[in-house]
N, C-alpha and C positions, 0 to 999 in steps of 0.2 A: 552344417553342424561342425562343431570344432571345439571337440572335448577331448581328454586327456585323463589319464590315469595318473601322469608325472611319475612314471618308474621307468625306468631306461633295462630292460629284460638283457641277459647277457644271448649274444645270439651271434651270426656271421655280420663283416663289417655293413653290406649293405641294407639287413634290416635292421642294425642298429640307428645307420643314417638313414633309414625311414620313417622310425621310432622316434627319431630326435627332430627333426624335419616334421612331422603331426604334432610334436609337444609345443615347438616355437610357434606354428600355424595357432593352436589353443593358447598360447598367451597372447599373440599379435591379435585377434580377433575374441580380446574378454570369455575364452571358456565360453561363447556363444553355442546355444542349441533350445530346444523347444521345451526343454524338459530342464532343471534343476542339475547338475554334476555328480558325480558320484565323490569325485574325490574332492574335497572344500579344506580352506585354511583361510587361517584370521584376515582381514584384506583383500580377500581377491577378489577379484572383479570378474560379473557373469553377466551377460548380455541373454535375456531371456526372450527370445525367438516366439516365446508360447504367445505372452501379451505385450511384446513390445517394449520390456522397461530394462533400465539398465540395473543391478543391485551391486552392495557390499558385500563381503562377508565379515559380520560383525565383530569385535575382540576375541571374544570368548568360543568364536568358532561353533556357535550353536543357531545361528538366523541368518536369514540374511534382509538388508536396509538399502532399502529403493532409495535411489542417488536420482532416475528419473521422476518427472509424472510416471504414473500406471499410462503405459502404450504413447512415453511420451521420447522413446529413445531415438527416434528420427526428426521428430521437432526440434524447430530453434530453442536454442535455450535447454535442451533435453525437455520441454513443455515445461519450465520453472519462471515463473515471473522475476523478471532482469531486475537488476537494482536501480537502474534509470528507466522511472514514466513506464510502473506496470499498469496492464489494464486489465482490472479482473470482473469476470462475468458470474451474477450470483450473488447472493448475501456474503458478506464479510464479517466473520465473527472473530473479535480478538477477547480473548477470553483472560482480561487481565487485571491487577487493582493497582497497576501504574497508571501508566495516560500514555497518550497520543501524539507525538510532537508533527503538530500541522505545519503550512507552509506559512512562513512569515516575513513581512515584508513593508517597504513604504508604499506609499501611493503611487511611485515612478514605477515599481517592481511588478503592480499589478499584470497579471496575463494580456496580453497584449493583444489575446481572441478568447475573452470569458465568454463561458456558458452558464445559464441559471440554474443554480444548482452548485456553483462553485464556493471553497469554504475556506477562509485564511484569518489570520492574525495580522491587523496594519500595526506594526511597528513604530510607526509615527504617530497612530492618532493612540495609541496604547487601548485599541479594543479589537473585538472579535468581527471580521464583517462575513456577508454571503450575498450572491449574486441574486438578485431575486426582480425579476422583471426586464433584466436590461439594465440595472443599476447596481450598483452596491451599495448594502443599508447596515445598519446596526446589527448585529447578533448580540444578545442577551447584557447582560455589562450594567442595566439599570436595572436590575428586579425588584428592589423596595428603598427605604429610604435609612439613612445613614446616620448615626451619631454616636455621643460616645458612652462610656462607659460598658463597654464591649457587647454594644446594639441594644442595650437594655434603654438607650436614653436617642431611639432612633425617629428622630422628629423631621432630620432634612432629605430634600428631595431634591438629587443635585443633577444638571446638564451643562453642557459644553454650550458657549456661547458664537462660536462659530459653525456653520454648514461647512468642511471642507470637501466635501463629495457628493453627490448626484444621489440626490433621495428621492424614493416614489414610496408618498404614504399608502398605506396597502387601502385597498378598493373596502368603501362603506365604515372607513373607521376615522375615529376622532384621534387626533395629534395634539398633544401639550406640550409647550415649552417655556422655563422661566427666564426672565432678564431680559436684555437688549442682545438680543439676535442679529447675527450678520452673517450673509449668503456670502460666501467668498466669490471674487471675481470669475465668470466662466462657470460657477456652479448652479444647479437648477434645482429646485424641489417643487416637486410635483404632485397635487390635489388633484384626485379625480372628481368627479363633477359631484358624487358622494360622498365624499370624505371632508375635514375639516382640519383646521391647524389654528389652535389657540396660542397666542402668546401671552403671558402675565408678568 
């Protein structure tokens, strides 16, 4: 423990360089103890011994605002998810009515050891992909069809005339595509023994 009262009592030289000697101890070591401080000001820092977290003491000298996790004051990071490649365990709730800025990227940028389950933006092909099977396939980008007079006069149903990446049509479903299709070199799309891919 190593609290402080921060008043320096008038007294003989030696308890006063006692006194002053235990106040540097409580600032070197954040006013650390098991229990809350007696004496608090705007900013200080208290290392709370009870559950392990480091706090603030907030402007107004009325709270004090955990700087660590709860019992995370010995953990890397004080237990706070780093700003490079956090990994968090549990539901993620962002509670917001912006958006998301995902990873985006070309084809070359792609993870270089994806897992299913993986979710980006290709840059190149101007749509949403995700990892699904061992491959990367489409995410959303075609949901109906298209035209003008601001979707009142929505008759076309448009797709890309190249495959440039490694598709696997999902198990038992039927696959449509219009125009004259071409598989880029090196790319594969794959029909399960269930599934189907019409061209028109």
């Amino acid at each position: 423990m190593s609290q402080h009262d921060y008043e320096i009592s008038n007294g003989t030289g030696s308890a006063v360089r006692t006194d002053l000697n235990q106040l540097f101890i409580a600032i070197s070591e954040n006013n650390s103890g098991p229990s809350d401080p007696s004496y608090t000001a705007k900013h200080m820092w208290y290392a709370d011994e009870g559950d392990n977290t480091l706090y603030k003491r907030n402007g107004n000298n009325n709270g004090w605002v955990a700087v660590s996790a709860v019992g995370g004051i010995d953990s890397p990071n004080l237990g706070l998810a780093p700003i490079a490649a956090p990994t968090f365990t549990g539901d993620v709730v962002l509670n917001s009515t912006g958006a998301v800025q995902i990873p985006s990227g070309t084809d070359a940028q792609r993870p270089g050891s994806p897992t299913n389950g993986d979710f980006r933006y290709n840059s190149e092909q101007n749509k949403f992909e995700g990892r699904v099977n061992g491959s990367w396939s489409d995410i959303g980008g075609g949901g109906g069809a298209t035209g003008g007079d601001s979707g009142a006069n929505a008759v076309f149903w448009e797709n890309e005339l190249t495959v440039t990446h490694d598709y696997s049509i999902t198990a038992a479903r039927g696959a449509g595509s219009f125009g004259d299709v071409v598989i880029a070199a090196g790319k594969t799309v794959t029909i399960p023994a269930d599934s189907s891919w019409t061209i028109v």
